[in-house]
N, C-alpha and C positions, 0 to 999 in steps of 0.2 A: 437227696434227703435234706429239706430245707429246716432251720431249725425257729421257733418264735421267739424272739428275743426278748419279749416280758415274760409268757410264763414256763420256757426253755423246754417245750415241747417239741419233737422230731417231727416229719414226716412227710413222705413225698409230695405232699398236696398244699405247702405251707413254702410259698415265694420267698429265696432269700433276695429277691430283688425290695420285696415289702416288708423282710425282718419279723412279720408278725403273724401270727395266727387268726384265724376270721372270728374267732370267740374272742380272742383281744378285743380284736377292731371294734367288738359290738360291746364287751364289758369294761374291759379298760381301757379305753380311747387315750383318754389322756395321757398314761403310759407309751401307748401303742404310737400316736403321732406325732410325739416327740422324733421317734427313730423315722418314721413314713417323710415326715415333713422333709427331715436332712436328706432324707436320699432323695425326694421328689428335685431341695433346692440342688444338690448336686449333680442330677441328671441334666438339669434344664439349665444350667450355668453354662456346661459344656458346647450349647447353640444358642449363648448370648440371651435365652429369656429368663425372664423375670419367674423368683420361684413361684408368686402366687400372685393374683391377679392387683395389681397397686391401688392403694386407697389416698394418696395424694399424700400433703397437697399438692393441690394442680388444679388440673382439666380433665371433667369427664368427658368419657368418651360415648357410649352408650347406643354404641351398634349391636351388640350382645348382651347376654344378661350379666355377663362379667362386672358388666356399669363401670371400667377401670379408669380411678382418679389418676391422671400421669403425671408427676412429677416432670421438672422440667428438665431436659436433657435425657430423659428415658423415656421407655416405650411400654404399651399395651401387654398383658397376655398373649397376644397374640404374635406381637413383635411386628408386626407392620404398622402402628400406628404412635407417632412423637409426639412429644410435647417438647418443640422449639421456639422459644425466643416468647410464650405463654401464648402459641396454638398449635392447635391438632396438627400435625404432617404427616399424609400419608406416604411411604418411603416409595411406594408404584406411581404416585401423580394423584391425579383428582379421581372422583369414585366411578367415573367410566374404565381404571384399569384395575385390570384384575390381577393378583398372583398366582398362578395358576399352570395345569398341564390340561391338552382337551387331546382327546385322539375318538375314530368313529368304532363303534364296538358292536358287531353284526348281530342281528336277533336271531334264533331269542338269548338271552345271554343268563351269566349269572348272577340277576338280581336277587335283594333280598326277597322281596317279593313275586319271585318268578311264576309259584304256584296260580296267582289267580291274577297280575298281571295282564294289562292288553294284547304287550306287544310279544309278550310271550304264551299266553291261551287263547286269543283273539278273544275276549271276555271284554263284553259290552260292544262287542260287532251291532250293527257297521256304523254305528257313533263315537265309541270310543278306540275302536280298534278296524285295521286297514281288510283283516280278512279274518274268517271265521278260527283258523287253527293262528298258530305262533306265525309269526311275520318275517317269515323266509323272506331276502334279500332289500330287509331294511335296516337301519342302523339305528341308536342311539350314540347318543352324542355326548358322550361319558366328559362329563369338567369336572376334574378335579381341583379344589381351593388348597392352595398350600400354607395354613393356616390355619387351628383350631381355639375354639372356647373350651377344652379341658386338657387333660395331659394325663392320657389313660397308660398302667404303667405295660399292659399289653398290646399295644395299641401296632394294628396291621398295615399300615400304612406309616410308618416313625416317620422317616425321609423327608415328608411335610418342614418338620422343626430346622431344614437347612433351606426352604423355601425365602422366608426371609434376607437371609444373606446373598440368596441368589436374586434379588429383586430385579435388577435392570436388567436382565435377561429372559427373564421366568413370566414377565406380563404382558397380559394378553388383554387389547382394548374390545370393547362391549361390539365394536362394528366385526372385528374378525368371527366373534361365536355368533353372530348373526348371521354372516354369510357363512358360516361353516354349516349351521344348521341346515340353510335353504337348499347349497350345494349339492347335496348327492341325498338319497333315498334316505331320509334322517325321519322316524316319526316318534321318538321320541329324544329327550334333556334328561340327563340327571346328574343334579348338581351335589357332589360328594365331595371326598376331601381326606385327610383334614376334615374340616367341617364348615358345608356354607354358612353359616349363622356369622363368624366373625369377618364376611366379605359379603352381607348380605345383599348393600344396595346393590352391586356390582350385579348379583344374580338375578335380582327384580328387576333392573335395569334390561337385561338380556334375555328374559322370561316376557315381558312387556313386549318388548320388538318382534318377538318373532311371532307371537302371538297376532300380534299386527300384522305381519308380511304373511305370517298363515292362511288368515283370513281372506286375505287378497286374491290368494292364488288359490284359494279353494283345499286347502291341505292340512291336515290333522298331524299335527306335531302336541303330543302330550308331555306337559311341565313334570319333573318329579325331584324329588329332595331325598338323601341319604341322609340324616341330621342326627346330632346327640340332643337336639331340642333345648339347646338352652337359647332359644331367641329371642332377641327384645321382641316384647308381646304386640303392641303394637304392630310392630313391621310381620311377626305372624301372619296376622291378617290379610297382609297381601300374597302371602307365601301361600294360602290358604284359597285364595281366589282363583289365585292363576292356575293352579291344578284341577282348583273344583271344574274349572270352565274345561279345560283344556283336555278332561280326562286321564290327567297325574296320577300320582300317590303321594302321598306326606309319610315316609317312613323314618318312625324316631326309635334309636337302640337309645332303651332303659337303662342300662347299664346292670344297676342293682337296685336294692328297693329301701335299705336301713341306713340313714343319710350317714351313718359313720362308715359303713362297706363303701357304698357308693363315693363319698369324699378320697376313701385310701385310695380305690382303684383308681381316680379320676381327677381328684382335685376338685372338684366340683361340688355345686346344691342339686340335690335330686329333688327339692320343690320346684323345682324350675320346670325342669321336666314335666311334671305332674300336671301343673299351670297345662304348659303346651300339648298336652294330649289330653287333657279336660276340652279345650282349645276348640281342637282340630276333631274330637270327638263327635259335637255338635252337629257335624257335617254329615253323619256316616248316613243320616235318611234323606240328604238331600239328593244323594245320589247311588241308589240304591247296583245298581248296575256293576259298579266297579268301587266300592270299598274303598274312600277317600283318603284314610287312616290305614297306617300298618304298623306295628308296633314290633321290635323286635327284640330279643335278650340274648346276650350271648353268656351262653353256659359253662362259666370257667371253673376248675377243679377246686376244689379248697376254698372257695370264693364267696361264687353266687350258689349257694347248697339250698338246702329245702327253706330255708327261712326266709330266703332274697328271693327264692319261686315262687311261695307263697302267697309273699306278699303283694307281687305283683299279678296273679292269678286273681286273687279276691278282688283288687282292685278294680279291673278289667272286667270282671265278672259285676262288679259293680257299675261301673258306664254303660256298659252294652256289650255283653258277653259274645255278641257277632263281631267286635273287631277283629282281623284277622291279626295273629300271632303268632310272629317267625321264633324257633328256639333254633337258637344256631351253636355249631359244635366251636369249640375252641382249637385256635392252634398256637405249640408257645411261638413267640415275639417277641422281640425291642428288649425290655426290662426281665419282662417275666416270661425269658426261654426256658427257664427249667423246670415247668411245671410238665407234663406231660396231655395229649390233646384230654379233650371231654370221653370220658367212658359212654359205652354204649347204655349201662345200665342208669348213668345218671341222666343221661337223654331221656330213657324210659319214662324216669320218677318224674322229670319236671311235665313230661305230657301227663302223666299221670293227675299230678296235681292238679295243670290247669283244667281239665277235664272234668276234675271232680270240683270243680269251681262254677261249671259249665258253661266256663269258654268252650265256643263250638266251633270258631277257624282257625286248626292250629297247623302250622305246615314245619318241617325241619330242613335248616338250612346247611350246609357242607357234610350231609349224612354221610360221604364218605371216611371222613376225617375218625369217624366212631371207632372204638374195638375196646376189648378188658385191659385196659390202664391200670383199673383201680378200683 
């Protein structure tokens, strides 16, 4: 039973990890992030990063939308990038190395986009995809970046935040995920994390080559992105290329939709977001086949409720109500373990919504996770 700390409401669906109630977050913010901020700095002290993104003076850095000014003798957001002696230091080496884990992950597997996926529906056979059904005895080539552009306080992957401090062991140069990719039955990349956007070039770097060495050999290896979309916009663009060609996905989780929700959960600007799937939107008739865009929300208790569904439903529905749309169940995590997962019936309502929006590709992701929570 979590309690809100501005307007000293109970109840099971209210994070004492966040202190606050989601009607705070949206009417009294400024009450409300006072208490958000302290625990956000306190959490992220504990692995040496910085509580919110630095605005200097310094050096920008300006690989993510973060744009973080670094004062001299401290680091990025992200915590892999310095500012010594007044330049950038990347603490891995130059941007051919990565921070990162990779291991090969058998298809079809459990992407967010699994539903209409290549390499798991064979959808956009025999262009995009190796066989007509899911891709029995191929692999993706799961990179995970250990490093992120926000700091979500459920965040399924935490572990990332000790990535940093593991630097001279943990990196991985652009020629090893080359040759990993070509090595064994690999037809598609998906670069997750953490999140690639704050080790971007790294990823276009490694997305480029094999793209190159693909061709060669006559082999269809597709690009694909797990991202929170906050990417510097410009280098978008090449994130956007390499899939379109390749047969990818660009999959961005929204987070939430009311930039004061979206901030507490995340830290983060949800116009950024917005920006990047306005973006990557553009795309969706270039390639009708396989659904360039996927968009996903993860549906957390007390949170993301009918007004953060909403609003991303209308939205959506406003771009092109065909982009496909993953709602994905909640499990607690990291900060916010004591919330319990997403109920079945809130799953319902936010299909409900987007439907009545007339979003028409909607798929649910870890539908086992569901049951009467709440």
């Amino acid at each position: 039973m979590g309690k809100c700390l501005v307007c000293g409401k109970k109840s099971p669906l209210i994070s004492d990890a966040l202190g606050v109630c989601v009607e705070c977050i949206r009417s009294r913010s400024s009450e409300a992030f006072k208490i958000i901020n302290e625990r956000r700095r306190v959490a992220r002290e504990r692995f040496g990063l910085p509580p919110e993104p630095p605005k200097g003076p310094g050096i920008r850095c300006g690989l993510c939308a973060n744009n973080c000014i670094i004062p001299e003798n401290e680091c990025g957001y992200c915590g892999l990038i310095m500012n010594r002696g007044g330049k950038l230091f990347r603490i891995s080496g130059g941007v051919e190395w990565g921070v990162l884990d990779w291991y090969y992950d058998p298809l079809p597997t459990n992407c967010v986009a699994e539903w209409f996926c290549p390499g798991c529906t064979g959808r956009g056979y025999p262009k995009y995809a190796l066989t007509k059904g899911p891709e029995y005895g191929y692999y993706n080539l799961a990179v995970f970046y250990g490093s992120c552009s926000l700091d979500c306080f459920y965040c399924q992957n935490w572990h990332y935040r000790k990535y940093h401090l593991m630097a001279s062991y943990k990196r991985v140069h652009v020629d090893e995920l080359v040759r990993a990719a070509l090595r064994r039955n690999v037809s598609c990349i998906c670069f997750f994390g953490g999140d690639p956007s704050s080790q971007i070039i790294h990823a276009l770097l490694v997305s480029k080559r094999v793209i190159e060495e693909a061709r060669k050999r006559n082999r269809l290896i597709r690009i694909c992105w797990e991202s929170n979309g906050q990417f510097n916009q410009e280098l978008l663009k090449h994130v956007v290329k390499y899939s379109l060609e390749s047969g990818g996905i660009v999959k961005i989780d929204v987070k939430a939709w009311t930039p004061e929700v979206y901030k507490a959960l995340t830290g983060g600007n949800v116009e950024v977001v917005k920006k990047s799937v306005e973006y990557v939107a553009k795309f969706m008739k270039s390639r009708p086949e396989v659904p360039i865009l996927n968009i996903s929300l993860l549906v957390v208790p007390g949170y993301v409720d009918e007004v953060e569904i909403e609003g991303w439903a209308k939205y959506v529905s406003d771009i092109d109500p065909e982009i496909p749309v993953s709602l994905l169940a909640f499990h607690p995590d990291y900060l916010m373990n004591d919330l319990p997962p997403t109920s079945r019936k809130h799953m319902e309502l936010a299909v409900k919504i987007f439907k009545e929006y007339g979003v028409t590709n909607i798929g649910i992701g870890n539908e086992w996770l569901l049951g009467d929570y709440y």
